[in-house]
Structures are given as C-alpha cells and as structure tokens.
TORMI-986027 format. One record per residue: x, y, z of N, C-alpha, C, CB in turn; residue in three letters. Coordinates in steps of 0.001 Angstrom, whole numbers, plus 500000, padded with zeros to 6 digits. Last residue first. Glycine has a CB too. Layout:
BEGIN
XYZXYZXYZXYZALA
...
This chain:
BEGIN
899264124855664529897892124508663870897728124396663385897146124697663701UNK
901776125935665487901778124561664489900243124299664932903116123029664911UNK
903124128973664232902419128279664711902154126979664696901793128668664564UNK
905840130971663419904815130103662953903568129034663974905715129240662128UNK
908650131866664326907541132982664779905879131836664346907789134954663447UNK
910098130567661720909934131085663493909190132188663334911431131567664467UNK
908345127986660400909244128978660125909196129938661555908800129763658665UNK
907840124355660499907584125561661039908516126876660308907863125350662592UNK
908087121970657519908721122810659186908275123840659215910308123173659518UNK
907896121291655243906908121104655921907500121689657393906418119600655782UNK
910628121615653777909593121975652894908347121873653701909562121107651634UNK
912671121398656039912963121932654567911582122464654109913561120685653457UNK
911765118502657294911776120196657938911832121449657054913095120455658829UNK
912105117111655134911119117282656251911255118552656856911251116255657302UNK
915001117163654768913535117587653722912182117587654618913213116238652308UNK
915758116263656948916535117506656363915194118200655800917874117125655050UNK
915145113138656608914489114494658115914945115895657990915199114154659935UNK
916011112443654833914425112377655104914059113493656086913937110887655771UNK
919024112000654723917952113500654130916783113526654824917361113501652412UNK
919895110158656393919655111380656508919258112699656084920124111447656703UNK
918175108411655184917839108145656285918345109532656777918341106823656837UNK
919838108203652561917864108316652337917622109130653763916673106269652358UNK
922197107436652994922156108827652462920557108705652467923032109188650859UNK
921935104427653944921833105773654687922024107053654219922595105790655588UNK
918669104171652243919422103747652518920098104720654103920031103567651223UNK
915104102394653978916147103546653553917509103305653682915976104747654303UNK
913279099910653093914192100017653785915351101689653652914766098635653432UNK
910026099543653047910878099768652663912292100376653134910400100118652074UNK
906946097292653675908020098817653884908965098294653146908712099389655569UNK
906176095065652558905414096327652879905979097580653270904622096088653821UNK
907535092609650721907438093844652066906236094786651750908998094995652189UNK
907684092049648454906281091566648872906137092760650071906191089703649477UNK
909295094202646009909555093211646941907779092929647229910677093809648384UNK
910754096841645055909935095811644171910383094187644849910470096011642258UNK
912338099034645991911102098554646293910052097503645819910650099375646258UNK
915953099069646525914990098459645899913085098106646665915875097179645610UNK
916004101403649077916622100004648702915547099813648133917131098874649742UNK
916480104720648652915951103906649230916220102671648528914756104237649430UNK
917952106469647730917453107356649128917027105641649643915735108985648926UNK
919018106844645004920014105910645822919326106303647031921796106197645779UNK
917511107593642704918473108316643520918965107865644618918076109352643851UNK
915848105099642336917216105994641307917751106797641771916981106758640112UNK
914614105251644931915333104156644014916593104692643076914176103523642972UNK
912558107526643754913337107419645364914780106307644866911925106381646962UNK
911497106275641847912433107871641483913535107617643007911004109980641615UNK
910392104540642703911118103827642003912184105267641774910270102981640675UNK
908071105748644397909419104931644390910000104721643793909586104114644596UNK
906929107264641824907558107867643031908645106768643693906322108282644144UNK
905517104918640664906629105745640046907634106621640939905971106683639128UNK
903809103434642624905135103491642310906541104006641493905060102871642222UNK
902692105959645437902933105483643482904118105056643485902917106793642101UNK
902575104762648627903050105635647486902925105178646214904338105943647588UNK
899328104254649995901054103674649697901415105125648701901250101620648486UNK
896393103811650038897516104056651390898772103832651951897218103692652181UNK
894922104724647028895829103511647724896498104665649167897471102689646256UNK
891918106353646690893580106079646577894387104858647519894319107548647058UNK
889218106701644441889829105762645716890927106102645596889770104188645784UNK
887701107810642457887653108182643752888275107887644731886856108057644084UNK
889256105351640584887168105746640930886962106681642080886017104107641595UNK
891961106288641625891764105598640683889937105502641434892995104168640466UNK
895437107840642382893629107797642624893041107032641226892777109743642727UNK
897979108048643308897235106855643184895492106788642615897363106335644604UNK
898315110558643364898744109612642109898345108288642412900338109574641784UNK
897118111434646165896070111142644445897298111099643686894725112693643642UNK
899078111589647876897989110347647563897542110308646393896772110323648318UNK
900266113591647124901015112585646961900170110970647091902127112864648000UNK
898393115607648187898642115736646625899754114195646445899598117629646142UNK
898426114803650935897459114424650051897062114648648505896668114755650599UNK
900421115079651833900082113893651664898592114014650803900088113178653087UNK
900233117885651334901138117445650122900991116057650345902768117959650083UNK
898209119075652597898174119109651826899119118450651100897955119923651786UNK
899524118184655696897898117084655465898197117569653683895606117925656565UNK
901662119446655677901869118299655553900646117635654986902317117849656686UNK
901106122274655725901568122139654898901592120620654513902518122793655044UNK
899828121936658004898510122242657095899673121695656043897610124135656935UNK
901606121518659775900535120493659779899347120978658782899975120273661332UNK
904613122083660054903558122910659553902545121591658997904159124141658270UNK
906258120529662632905975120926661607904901121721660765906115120218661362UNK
907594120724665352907970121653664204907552121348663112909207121827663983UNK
906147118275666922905772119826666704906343120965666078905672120300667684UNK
905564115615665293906328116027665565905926117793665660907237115412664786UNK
902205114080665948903327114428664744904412115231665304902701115317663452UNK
901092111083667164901949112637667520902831112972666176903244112484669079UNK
900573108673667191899739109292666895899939111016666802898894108793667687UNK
902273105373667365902136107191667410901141108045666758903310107840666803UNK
900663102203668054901637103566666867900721104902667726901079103471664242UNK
899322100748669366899922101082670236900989102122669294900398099841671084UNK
897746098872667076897351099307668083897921100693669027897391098252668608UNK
900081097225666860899572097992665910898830099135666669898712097174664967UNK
902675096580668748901474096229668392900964097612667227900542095991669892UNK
906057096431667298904907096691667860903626096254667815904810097525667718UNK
909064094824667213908013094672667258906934095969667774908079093596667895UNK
912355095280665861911683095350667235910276095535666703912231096624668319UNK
915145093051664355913808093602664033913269093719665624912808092511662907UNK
918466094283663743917524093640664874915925094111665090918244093955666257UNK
920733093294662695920103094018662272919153093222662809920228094428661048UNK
924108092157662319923249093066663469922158093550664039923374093768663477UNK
925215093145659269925168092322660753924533092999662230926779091998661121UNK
925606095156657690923722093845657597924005093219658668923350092278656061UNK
927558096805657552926400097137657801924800096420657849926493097914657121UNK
930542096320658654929519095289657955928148095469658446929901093756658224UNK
932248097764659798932291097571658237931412096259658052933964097367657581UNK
930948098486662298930584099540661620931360099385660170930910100837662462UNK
928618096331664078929598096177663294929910097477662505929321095080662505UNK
925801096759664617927209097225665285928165097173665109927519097000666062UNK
923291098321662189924592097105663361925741097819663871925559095630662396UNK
920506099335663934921583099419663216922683098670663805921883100702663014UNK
917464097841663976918065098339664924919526098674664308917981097418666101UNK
914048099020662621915355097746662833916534098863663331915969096653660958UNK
911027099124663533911983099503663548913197098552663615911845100258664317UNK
908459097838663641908524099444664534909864099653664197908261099533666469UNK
906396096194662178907435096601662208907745097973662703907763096386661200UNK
903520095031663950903871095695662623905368096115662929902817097066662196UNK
900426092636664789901906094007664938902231093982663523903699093550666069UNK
898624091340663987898125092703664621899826093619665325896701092147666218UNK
899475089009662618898837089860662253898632091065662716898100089476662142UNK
902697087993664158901350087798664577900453089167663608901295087928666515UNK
905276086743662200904674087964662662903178087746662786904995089135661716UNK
C-alpha cells in the first residue's frame, strides 16, 4: 500500500458458507474520502458525542484520532467487532456489528421528522 491511499472497503464473499473467501480489498486515494455526512443525521448531535468519545483519549489537552481502547475492547465483548489488538489501523466489523452500526446511528444521531439537519 502506497502511503497516500487508504482502505475504502472490502468486498463480501461470495461464497455464502465461507465467509473469508472472496474478500476483496478496494483502494482509495486519501485525498479523494467523503466529505458528506449522510443527511438524516442530527449534525450537532454527532460533532457532540464525537467529541465526548474523543476526550477518553485526552491526555495534556491532546486526543488521539482513534477510539479508547477500552471502548474497543467493550465493542469486542459484545461480538460488534473482530479482535482489535492488531497493527491495522481499522478494524473489521463483525456481521451482527455491520448491521447494528447503522440502526444505532440513526437511533441516537438521526433526524426526528419535522428536524432539520444544521
């Protein structure tokens, strides 16, 4: 991997009883990530809880631009995500992770009707 991309996504197998066959890393440039948040969500609600979820990292004023690892490792014990105690840099969801993520997403940071997304 050339320094200036980054993992955009693996591709699910096709095999549907052998869920590691298949699994097809697609490239981006770095450069070239989304910049669009999705428009059902409540974008005040989100900037505030990334940023109550940053400061468990905070340490002289500074926070890391990861999660605590206590937080992973909770993710972990509840089966949402594959072991995080690797070099990776991401992390792999399982598939009970892959379909909550976007349940809870909307759940606790989604619009409510009639809401605005400013």
């Amino acid at each position: 991997m050339r320094p200036h991309q980054a993992l955009n996504k693996l591709a699910p197998a096709t095999d549907p009883d052998d869920r590691w066959s298949g699994w097809k890393i697609e490239m981006r440039d770095e450069l070239d990530r989304p910049t669009e948040l999705p428009e059902d969500l409540d974008v005040e609600k989100l900037a505030e809880s990334a940023l109550g979820i940053l400061s468990l990292t905070l340490h002289g004023g500074r926070v890391w631009k990861a999660l605590d690892w206590n937080l992973m490792n909770i993710l972990f014990e509840k089966g949402w995500i594959f072991d995080p105690a690797s070099k990776a840099k991401s992390v792999l969801l399982t598939e009970e992770g892959e379909q909550l993520a976007r349940a809870f997403l909307l759940k606790h940071l989604g619009l409510k009707a009639g809401d605005s997304a400013t």
